[in-house]
C-alpha positions in Angstrom: -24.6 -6.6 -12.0 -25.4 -7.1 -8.6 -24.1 -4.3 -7.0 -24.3 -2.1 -9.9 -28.3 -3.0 -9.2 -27.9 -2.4 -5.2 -26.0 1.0 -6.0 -28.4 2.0 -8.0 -31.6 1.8 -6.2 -29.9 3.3 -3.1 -32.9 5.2 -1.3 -31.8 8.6 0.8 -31.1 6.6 4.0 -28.8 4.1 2.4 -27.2 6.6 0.5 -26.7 8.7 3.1 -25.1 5.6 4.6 -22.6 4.7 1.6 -21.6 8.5 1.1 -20.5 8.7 5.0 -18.6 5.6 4.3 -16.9 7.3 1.5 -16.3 10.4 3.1 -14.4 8.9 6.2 -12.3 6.5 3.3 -11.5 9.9 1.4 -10.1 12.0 4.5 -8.6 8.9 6.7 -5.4 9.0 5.0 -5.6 12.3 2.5 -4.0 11.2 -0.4 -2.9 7.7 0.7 -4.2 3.7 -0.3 -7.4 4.7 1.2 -8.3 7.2 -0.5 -7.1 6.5 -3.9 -8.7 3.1 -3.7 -12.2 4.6 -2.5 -11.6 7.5 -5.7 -10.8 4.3 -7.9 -13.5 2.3 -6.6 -16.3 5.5 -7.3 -14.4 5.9 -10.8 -15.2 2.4 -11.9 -18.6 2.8 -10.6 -18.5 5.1 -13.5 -18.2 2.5 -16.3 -21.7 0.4 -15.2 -23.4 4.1 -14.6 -22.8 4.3 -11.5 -22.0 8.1 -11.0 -23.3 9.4 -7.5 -20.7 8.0 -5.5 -18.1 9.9 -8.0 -20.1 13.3 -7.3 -19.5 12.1 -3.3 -16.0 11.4 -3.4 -15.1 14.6 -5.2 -17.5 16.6 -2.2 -15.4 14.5 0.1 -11.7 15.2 -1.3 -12.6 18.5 -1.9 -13.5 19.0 2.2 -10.1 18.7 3.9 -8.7 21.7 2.1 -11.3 23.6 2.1 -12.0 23.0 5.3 -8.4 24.4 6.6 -8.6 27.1 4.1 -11.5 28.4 5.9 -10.3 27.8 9.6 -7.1 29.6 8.6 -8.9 32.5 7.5 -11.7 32.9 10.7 -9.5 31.1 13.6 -6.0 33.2 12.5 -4.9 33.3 16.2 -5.1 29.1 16.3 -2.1 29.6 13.6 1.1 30.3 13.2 2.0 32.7 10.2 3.2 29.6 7.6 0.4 27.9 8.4 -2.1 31.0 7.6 0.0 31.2 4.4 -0.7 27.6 3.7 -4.2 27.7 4.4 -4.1 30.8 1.5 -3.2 27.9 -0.9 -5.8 24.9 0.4 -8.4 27.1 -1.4 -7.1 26.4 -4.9 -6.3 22.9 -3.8 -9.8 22.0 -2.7 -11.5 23.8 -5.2 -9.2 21.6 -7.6 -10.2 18.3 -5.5 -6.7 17.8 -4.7 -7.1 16.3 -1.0 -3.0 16.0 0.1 -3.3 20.0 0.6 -4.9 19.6 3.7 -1.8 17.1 4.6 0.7 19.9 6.8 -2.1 20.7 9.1 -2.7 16.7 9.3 0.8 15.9 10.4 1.4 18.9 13.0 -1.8 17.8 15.0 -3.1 14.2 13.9 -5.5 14.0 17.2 -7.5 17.0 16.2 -7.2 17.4 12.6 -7.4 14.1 11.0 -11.0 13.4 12.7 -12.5 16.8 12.6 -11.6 16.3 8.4 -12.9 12.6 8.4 -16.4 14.2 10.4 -16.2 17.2 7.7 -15.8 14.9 4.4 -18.3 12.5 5.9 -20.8 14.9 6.1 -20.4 16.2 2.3 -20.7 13.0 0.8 -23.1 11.8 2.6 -25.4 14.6 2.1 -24.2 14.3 -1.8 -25.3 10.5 -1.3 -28.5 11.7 -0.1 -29.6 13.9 -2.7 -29.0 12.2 -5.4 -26.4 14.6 -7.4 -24.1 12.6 -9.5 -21.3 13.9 -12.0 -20.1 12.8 -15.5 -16.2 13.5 -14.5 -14.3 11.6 -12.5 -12.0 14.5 -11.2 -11.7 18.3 -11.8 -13.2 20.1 -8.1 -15.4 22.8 -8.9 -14.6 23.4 -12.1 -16.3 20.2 -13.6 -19.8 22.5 -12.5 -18.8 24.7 -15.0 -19.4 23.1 -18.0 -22.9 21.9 -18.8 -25.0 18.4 -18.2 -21.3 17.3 -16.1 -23.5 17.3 -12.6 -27.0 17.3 -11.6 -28.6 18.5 -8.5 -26.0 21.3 -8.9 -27.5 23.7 -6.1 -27.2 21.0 -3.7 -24.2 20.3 -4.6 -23.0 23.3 -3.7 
């Protein structure tokens, strides 16, 4: 009850806080322990009403794809032709929250990417944090702001 209290009564700055905490655990390892135990973590946050971290998480899985999708598209010459091709997909893949798309780019330049996504994710939850949106669903990208009453504070959500 505790921390279900402490969550709870997060104020901007210490929300801000926890949702750049999440954000770096979402996009350290794409897919991997760390990640599925932060999405795990937010889900059972879920059960004592807990649902802003969720709405966080899924801003910060949703980040590394979306993120490469749109550096394929206005850096095309940093690229080679697969990985444009690639990057074509990470748009349905972040949109979907599905984090491992952003995984290729990852492995062919760890120094550079895997940081950059960490800063990128950070940023998106923590600013989720910060405003106070929360969501219903535990998964589903974009779609979930499709059907009604799933999220609040949709336009800053967005």
């Amino acid at each position: 009850d505790a921390l279900t209290n402490w969550l709870n009564s997060l104020g901007n700055t210490s929300g801000l806080l926890f949702g750049l905490l999440i954000g770096i655990m979402m996009a350290a390892d794409m897919g991997g322990p760390i990640n599925k135990s932060t999405s795990t973590f937010s889900i059972g946050l879920m059960s004592a009403g807990v649902n802003a971290p969720i709405a966080a998480c899924m801003a910060a899985g949703m980040t590394p794809p979306l993120g490469i999708a749109l550096a394929t598209l206005l850096f095309k010459h940093k690229f080679t032709k697969e990985e444009r091709t690639s990057g074509q997909s990470c748009w349905i893949l972040g949109a979907s929250y599905i984090t491992e798309g952003a995984i290729p780019f990852a492995v062919s330049d760890p120094i550079r990417v895997i940081p950059s996504l960490m800063t990128g994710s950070a940023v998106a939850a923590g600013i989720s944090m910060a405003v106070g949106v929360t969501s219903m669903a535990p998964h589903g990208g974009i779609w979930v702001m499709l059907i009604p009453n799933v999220m609040n504070n949709l336009p800053m959500y967005v």
